[in-house]
Gaussian input, Z-matrix of N, CA and C with variables (Angstrom, degrees):
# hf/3-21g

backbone

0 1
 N
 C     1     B1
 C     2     B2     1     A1
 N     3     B3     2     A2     1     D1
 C     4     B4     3     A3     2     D2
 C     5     B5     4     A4     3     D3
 N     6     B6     5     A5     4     D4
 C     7     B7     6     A6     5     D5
 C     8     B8     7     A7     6     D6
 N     9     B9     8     A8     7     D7
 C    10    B10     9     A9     8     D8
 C    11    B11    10    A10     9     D9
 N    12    B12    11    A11    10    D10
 C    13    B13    12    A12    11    D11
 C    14    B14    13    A13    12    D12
 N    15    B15    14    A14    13    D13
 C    16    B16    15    A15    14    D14
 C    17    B17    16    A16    15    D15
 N    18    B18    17    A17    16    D16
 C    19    B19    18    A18    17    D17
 C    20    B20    19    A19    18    D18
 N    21    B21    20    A20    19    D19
 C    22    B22    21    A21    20    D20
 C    23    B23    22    A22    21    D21
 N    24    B24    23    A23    22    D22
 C    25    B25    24    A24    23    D23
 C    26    B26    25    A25    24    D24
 N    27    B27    26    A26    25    D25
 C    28    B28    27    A27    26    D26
 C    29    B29    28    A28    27    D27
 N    30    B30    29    A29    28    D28
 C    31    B31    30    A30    29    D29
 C    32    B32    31    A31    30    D30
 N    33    B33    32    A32    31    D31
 C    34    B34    33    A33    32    D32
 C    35    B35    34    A34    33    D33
 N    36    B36    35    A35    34    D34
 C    37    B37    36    A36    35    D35
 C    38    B38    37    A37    36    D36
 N    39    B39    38    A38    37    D37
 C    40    B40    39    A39    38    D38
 C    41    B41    40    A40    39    D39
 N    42    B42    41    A41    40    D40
 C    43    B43    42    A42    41    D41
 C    44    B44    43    A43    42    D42
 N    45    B45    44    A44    43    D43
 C    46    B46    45    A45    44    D44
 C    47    B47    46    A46    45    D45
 N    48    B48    47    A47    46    D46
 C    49    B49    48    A48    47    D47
 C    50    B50    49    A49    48    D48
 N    51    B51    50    A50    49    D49
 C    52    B52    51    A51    50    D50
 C    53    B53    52    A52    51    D51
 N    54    B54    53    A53    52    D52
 C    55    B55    54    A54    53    D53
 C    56    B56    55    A55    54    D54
 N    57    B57    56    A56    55    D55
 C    58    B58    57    A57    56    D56
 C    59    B59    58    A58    57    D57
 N    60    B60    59    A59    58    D58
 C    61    B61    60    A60    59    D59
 C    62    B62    61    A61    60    D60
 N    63    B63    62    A62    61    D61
 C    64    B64    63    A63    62    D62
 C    65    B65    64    A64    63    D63
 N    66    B66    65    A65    64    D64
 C    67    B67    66    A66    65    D65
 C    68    B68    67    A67    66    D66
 N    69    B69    68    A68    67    D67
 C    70    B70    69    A69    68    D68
 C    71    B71    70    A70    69    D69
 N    72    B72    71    A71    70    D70
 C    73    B73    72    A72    71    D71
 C    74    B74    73    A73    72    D72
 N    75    B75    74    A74    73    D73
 C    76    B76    75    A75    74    D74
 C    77    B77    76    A76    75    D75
 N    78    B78    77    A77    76    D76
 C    79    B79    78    A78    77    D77
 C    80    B80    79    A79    78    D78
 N    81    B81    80    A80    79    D79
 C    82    B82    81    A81    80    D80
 C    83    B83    82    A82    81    D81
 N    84    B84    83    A83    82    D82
 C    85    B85    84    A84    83    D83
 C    86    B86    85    A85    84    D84
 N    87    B87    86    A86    85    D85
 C    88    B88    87    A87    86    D86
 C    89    B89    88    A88    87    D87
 N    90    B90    89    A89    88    D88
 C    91    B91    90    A90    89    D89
 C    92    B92    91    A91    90    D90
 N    93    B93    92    A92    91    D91
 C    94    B94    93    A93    92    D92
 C    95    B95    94    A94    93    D93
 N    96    B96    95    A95    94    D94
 C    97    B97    96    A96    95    D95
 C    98    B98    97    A97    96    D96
 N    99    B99    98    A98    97    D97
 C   100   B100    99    A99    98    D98
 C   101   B101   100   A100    99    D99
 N   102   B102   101   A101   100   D100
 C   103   B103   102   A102   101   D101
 C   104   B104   103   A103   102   D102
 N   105   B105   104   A104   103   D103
 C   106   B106   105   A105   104   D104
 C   107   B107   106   A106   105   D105
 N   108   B108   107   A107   106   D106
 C   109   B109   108   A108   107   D107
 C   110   B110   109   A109   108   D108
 N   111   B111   110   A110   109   D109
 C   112   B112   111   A111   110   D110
 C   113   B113   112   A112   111   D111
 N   114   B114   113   A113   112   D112
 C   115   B115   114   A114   113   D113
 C   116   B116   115   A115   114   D114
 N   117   B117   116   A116   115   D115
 C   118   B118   117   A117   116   D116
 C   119   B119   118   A118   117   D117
 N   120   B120   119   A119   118   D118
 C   121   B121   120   A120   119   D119
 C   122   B122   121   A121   120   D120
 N   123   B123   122   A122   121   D121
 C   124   B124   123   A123   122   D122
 C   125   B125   124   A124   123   D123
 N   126   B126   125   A125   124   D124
 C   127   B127   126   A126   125   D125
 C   128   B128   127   A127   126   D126
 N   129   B129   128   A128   127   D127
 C   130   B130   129   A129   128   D128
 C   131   B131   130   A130   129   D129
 N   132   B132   131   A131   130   D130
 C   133   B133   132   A132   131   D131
 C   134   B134   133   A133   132   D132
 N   135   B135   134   A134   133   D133
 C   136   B136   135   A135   134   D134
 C   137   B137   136   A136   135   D135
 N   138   B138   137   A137   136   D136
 C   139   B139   138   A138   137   D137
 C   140   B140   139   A139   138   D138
 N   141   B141   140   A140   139   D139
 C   142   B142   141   A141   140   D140
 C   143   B143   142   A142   141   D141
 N   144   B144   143   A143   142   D142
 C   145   B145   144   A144   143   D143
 C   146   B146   145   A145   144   D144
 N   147   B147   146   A146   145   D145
 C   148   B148   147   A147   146   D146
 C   149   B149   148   A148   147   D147
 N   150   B150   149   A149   148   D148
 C   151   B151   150   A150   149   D149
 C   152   B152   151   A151   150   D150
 N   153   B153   152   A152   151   D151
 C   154   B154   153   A153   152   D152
 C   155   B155   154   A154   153   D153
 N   156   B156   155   A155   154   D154
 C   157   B157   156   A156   155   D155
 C   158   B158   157   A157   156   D156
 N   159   B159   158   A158   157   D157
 C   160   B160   159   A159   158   D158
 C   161   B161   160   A160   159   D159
 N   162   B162   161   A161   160   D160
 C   163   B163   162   A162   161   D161
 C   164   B164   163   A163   162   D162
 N   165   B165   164   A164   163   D163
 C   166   B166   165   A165   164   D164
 C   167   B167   166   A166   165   D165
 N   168   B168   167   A167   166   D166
 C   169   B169   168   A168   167   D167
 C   170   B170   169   A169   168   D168
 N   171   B171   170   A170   169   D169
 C   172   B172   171   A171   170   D170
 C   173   B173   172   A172   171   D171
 N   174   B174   173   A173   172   D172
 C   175   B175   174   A174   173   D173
 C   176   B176   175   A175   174   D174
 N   177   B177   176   A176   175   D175
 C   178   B178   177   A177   176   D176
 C   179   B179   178   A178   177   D177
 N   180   B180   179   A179   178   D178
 C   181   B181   180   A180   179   D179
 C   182   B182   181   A181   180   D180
 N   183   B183   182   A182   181   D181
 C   184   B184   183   A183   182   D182
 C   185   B185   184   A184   183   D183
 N   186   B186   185   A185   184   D184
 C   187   B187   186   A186   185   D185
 C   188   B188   187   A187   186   D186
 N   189   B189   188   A188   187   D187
 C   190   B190   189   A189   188   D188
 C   191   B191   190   A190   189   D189
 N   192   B192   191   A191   190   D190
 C   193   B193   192   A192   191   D191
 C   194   B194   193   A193   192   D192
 N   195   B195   194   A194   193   D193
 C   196   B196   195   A195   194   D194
 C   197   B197   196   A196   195   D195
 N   198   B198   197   A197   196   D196
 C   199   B199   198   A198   197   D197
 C   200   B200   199   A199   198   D198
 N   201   B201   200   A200   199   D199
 C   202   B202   201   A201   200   D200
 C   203   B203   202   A202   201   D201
 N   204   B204   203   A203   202   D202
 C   205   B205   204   A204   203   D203
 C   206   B206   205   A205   204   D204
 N   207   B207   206   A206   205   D205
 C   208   B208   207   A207   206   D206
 C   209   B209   208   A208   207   D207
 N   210   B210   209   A209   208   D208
 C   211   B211   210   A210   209   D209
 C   212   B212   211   A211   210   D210
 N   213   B213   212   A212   211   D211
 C   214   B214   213   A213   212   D212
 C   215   B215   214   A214   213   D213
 N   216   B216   215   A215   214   D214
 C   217   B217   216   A216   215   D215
 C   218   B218   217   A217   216   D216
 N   219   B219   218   A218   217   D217
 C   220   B220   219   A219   218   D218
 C   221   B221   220   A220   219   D219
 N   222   B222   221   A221   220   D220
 C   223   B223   222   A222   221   D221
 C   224   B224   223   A223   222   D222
 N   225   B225   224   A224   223   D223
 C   226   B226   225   A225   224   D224
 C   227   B227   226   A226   225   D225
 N   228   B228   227   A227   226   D226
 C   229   B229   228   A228   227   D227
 C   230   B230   229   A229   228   D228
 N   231   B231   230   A230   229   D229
 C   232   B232   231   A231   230   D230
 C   233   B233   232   A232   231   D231
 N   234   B234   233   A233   232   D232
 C   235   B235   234   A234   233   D233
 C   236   B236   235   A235   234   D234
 N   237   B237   236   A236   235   D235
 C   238   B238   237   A237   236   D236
 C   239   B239   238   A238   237   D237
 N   240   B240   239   A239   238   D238
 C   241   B241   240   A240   239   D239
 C   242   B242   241   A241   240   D240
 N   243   B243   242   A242   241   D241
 C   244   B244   243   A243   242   D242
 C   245   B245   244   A244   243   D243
 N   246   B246   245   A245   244   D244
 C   247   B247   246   A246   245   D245
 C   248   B248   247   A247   246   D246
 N   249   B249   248   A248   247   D247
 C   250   B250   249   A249   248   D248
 C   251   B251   250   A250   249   D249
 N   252   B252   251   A251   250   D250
 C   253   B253   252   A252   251   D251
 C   254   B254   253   A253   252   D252
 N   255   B255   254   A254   253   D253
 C   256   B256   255   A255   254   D254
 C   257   B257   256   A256   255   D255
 N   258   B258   257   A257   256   D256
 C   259   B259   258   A258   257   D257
 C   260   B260   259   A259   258   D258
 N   261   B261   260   A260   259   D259
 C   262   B262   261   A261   260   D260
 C   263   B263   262   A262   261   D261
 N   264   B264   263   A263   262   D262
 C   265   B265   264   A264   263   D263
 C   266   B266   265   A265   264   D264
 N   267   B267   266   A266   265   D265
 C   268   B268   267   A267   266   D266
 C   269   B269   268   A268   267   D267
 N   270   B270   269   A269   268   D268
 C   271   B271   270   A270   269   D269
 C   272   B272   271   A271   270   D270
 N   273   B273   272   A272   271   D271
 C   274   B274   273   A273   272   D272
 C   275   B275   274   A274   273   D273
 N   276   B276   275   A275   274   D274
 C   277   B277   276   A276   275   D275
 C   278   B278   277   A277   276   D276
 N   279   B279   278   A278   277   D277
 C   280   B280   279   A279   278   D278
 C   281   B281   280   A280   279   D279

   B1=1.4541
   B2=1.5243
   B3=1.3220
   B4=1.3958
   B5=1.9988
   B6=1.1318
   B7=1.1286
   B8=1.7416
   B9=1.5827
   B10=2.0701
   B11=1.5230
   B12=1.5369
   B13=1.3983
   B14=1.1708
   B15=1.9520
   B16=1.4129
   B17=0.8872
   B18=1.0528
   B19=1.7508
   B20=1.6409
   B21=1.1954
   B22=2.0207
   B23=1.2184
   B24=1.4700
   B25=1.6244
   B26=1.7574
   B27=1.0463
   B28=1.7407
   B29=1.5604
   B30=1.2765
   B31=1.0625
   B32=1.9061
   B33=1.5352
   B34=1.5048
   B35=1.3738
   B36=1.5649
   B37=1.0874
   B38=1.6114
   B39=1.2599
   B40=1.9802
   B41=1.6736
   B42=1.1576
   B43=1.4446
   B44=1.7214
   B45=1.2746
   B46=1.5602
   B47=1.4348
   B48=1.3731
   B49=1.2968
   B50=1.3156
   B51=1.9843
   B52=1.5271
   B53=1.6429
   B54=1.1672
   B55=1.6700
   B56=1.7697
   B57=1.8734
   B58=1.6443
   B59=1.5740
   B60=1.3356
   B61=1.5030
   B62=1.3661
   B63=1.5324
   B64=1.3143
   B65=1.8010
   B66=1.1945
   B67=1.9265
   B68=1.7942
   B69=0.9625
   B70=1.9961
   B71=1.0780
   B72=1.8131
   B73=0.9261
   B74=1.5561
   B75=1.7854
   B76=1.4361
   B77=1.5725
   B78=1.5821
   B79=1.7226
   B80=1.2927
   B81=1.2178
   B82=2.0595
   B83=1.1297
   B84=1.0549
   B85=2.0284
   B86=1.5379
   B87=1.2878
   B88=1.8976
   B89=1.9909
   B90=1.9034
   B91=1.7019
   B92=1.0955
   B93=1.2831
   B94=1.4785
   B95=1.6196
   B96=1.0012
   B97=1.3183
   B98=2.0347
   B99=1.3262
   B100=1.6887
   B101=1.7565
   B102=1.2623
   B103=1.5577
   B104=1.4459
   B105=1.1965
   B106=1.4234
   B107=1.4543
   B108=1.4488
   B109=1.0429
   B110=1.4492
   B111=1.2857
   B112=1.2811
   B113=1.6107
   B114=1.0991
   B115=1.9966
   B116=1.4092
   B117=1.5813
   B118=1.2939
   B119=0.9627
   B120=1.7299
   B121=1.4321
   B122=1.7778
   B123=1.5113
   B124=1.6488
   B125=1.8987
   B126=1.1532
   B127=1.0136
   B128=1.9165
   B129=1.2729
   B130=1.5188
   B131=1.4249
   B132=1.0562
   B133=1.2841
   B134=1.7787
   B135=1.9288
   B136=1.4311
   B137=1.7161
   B138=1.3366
   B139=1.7021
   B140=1.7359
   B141=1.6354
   B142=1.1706
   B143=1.6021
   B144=1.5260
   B145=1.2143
   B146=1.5353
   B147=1.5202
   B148=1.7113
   B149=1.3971
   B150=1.4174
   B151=1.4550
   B152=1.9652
   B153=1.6674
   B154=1.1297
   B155=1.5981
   B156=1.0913
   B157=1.8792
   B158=1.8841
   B159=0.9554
   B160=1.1948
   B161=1.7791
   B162=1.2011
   B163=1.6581
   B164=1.8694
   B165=1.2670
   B166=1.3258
   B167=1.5512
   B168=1.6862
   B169=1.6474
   B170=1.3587
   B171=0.8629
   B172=1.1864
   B173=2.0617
   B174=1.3117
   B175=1.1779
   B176=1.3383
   B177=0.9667
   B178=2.0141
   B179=1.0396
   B180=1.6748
   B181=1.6659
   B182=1.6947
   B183=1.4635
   B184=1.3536
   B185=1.8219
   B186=1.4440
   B187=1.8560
   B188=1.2475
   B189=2.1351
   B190=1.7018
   B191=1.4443
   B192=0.8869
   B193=2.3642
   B194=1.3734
   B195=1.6806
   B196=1.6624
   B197=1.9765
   B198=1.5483
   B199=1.5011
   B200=1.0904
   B201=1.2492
   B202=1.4733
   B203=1.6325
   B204=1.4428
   B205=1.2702
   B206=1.4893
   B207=1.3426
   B208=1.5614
   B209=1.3874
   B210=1.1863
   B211=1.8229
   B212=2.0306
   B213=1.2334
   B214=1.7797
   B215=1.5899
   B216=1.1272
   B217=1.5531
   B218=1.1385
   B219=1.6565
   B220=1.4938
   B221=1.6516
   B222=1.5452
   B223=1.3252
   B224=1.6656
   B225=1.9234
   B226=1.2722
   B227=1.4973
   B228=1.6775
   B229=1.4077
   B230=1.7561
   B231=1.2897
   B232=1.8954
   B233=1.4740
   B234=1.0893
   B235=2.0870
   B236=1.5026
   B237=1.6098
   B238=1.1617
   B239=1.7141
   B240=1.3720
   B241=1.4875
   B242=1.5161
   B243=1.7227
   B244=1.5664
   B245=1.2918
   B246=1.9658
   B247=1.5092
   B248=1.9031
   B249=0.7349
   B250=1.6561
   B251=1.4901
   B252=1.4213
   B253=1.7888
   B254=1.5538
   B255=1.0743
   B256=1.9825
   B257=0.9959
   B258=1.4528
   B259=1.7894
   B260=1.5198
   B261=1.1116
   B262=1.4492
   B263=1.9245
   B264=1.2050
   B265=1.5415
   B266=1.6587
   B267=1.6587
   B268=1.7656
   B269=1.4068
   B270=1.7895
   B271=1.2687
   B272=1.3261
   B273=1.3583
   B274=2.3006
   B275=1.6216
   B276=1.5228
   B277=1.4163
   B278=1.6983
   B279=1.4066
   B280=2.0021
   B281=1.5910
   A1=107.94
   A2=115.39
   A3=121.62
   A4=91.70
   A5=114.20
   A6=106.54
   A7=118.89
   A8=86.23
   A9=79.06
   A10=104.35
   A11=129.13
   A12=115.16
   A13=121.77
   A14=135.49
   A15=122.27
   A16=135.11
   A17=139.89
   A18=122.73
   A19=99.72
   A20=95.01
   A21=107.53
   A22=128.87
   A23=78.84
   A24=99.61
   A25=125.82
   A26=95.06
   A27=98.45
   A28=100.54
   A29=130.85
   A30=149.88
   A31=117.97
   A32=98.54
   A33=92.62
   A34=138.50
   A35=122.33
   A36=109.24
   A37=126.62
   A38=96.47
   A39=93.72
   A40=123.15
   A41=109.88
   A42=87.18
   A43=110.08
   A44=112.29
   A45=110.55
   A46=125.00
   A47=107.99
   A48=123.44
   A49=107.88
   A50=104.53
   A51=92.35
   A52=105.82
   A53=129.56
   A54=132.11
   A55=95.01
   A56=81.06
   A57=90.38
   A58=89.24
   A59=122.22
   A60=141.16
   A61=94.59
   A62=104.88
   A63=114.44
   A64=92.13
   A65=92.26
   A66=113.76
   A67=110.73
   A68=107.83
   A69=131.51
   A70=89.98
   A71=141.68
   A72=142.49
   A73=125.95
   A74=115.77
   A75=100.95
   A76=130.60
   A77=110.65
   A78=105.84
   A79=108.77
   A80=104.21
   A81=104.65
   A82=85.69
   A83=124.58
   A84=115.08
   A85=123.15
   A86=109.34
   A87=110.06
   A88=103.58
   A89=92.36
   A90=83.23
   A91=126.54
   A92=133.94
   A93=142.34
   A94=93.55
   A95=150.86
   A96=166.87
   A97=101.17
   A98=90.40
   A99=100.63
   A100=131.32
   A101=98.37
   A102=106.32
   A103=104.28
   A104=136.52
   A105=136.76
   A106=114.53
   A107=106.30
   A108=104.70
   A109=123.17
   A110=108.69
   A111=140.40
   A112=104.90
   A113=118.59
   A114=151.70
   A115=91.75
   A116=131.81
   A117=116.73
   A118=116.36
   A119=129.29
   A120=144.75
   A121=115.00
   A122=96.80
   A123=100.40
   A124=90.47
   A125=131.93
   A126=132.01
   A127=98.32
   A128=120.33
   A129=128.64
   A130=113.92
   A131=138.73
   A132=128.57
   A133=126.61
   A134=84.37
   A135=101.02
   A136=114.91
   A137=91.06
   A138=110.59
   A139=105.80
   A140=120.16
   A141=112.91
   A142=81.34
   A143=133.62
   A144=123.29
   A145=113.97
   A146=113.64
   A147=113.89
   A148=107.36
   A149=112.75
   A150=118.45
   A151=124.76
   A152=93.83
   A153=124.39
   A154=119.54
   A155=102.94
   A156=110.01
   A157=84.41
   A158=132.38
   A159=104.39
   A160=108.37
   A161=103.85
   A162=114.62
   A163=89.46
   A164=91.35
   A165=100.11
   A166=102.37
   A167=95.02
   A168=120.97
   A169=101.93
   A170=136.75
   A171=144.36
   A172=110.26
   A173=108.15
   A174=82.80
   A175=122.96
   A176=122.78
   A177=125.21
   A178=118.79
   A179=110.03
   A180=101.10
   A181=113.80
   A182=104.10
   A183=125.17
   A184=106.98
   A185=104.12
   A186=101.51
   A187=127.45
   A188=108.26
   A189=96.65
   A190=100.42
   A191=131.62
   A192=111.69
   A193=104.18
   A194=107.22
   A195=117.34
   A196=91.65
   A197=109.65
   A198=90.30
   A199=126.35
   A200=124.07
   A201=115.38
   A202=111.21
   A203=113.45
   A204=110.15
   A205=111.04
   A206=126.03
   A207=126.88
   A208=103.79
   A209=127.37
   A210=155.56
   A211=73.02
   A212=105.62
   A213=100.99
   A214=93.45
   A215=112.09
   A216=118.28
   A217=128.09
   A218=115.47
   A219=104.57
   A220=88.53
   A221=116.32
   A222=131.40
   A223=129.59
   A224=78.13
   A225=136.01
   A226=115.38
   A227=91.27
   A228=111.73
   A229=83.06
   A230=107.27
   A231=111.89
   A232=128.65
   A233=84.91
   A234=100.19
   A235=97.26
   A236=132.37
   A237=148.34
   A238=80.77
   A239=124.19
   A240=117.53
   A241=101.57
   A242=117.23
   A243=109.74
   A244=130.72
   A245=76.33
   A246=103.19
   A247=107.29
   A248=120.82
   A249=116.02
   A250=87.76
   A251=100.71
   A252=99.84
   A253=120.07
   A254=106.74
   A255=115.53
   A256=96.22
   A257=144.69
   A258=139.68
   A259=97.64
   A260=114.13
   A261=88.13
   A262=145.29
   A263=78.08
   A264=85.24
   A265=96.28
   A266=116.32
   A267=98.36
   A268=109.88
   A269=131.43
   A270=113.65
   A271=119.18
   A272=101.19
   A273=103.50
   A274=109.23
   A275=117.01
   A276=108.81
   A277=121.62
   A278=94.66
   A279=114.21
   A280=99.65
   D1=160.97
   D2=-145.92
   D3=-104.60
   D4=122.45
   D5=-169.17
   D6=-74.84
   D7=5.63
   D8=167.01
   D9=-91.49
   D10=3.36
   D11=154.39
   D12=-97.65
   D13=16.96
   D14=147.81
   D15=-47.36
   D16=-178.67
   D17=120.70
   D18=-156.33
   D19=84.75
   D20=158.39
   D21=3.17
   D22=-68.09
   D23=-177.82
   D24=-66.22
   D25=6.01
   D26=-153.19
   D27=-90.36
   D28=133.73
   D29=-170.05
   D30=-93.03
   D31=86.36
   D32=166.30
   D33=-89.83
   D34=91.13
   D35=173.54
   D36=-58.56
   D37=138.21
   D38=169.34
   D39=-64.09
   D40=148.86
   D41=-169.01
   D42=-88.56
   D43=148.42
   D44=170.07
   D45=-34.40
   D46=141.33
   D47=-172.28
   D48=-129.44
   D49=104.52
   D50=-171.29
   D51=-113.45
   D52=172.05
   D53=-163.87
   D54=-142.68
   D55=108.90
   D56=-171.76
   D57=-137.01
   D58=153.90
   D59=-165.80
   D60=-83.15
   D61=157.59
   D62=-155.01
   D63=-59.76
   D64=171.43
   D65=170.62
   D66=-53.30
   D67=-40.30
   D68=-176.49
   D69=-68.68
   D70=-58.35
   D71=-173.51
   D72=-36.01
   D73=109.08
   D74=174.41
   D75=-52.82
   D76=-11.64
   D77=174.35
   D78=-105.72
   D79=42.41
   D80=-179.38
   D81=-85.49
   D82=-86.06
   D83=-162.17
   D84=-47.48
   D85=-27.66
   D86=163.86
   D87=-54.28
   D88=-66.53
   D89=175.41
   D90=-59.75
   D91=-9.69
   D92=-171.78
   D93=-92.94
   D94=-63.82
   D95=159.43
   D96=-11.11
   D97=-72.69
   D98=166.82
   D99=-55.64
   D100=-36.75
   D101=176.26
   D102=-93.88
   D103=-3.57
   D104=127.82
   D105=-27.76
   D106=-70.72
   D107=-157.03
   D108=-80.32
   D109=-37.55
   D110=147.63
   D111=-10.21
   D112=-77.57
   D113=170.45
   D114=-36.49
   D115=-58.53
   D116=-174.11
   D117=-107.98
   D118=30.20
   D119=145.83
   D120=-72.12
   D121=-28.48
   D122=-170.44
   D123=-121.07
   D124=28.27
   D125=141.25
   D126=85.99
   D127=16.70
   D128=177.27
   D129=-104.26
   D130=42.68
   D131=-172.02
   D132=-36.85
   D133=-42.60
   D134=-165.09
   D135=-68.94
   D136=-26.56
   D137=-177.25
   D138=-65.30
   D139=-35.38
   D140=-145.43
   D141=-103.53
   D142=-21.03
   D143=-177.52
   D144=-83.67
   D145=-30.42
   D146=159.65
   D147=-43.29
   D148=-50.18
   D149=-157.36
   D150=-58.62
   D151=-27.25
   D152=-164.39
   D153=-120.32
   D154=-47.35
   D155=156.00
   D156=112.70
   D157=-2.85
   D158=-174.08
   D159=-121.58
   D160=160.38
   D161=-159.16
   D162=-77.65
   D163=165.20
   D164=166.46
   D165=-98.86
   D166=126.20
   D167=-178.47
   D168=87.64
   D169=22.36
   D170=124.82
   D171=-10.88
   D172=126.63
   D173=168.76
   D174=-120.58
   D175=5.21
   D176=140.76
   D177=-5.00
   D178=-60.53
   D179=-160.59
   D180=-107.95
   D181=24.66
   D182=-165.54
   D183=-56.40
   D184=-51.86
   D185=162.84
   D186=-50.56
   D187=-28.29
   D188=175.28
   D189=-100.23
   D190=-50.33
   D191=159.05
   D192=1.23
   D193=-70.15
   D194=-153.90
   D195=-61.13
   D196=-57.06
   D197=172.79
   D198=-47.46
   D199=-45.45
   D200=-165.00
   D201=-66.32
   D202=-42.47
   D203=-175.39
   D204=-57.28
   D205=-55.65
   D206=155.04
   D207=-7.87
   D208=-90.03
   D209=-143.50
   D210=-59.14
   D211=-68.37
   D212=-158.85
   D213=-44.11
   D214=-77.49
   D215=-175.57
   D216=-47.98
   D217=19.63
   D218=172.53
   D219=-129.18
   D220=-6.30
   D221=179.72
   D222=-60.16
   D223=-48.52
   D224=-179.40
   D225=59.14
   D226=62.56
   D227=-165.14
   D228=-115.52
   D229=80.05
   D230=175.11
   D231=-55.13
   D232=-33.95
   D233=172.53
   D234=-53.52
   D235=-77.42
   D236=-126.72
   D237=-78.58
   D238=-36.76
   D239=-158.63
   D240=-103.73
   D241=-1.01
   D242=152.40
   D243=-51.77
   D244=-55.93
   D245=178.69
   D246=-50.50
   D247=-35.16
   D248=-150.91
   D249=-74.45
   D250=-48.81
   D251=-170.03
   D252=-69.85
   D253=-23.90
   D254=155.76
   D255=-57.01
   D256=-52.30
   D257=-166.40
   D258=-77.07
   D259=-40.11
   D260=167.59
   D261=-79.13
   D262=-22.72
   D263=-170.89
   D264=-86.45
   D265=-3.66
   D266=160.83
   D267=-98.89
   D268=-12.22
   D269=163.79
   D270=-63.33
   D271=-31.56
   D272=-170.98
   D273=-80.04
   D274=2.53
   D275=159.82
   D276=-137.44
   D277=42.21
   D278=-174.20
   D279=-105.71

């Protein structure tokens, strides 16, 4: 291979690996809800919505968002409960 298509330097991250209960599972969409958010905490959205099947803003998991943002905000982990409220305000107009 022609070495003007390397590039050495180039940085592959692995992609996220998230561990969510089967699909049947009644806490799939809570964990699905979190590894959402999770995905656009580390800047992967696309990774965490393959992972899970559902779009971001989605509004399915709109009751576990509202938890999670709670849980951040009593955490007072503000990022995670920005994030939630960006997920929400694109499910309440999808």
């Amino acid at each position: 291979m022609s070495r003007a298509f390397v590039n050495e330097d180039a940085t592959h991250e692995p992609e996220p690996r998230y561990t969510l209960p089967s699909r049947e599972s009644p806490r799939f969409d809570a964990a699905a809800a979190r590894v959402l958010l999770e995905g656009a905490h580390i800047g992967n959205t696309q990774s965490a919505e393959a992972a899970t099947g559902y779009d971001w803003g989605d509004p399915v998991l709109i009751p576990h968002i509202e938890d999670l943002i709670r849980e951040a905000e009593d955490l007072g982990a503000e990022r995670m409960a920005r994030l939630g409220r960006r997920y929400l305000r694109k499910a309440r107009h999808t």
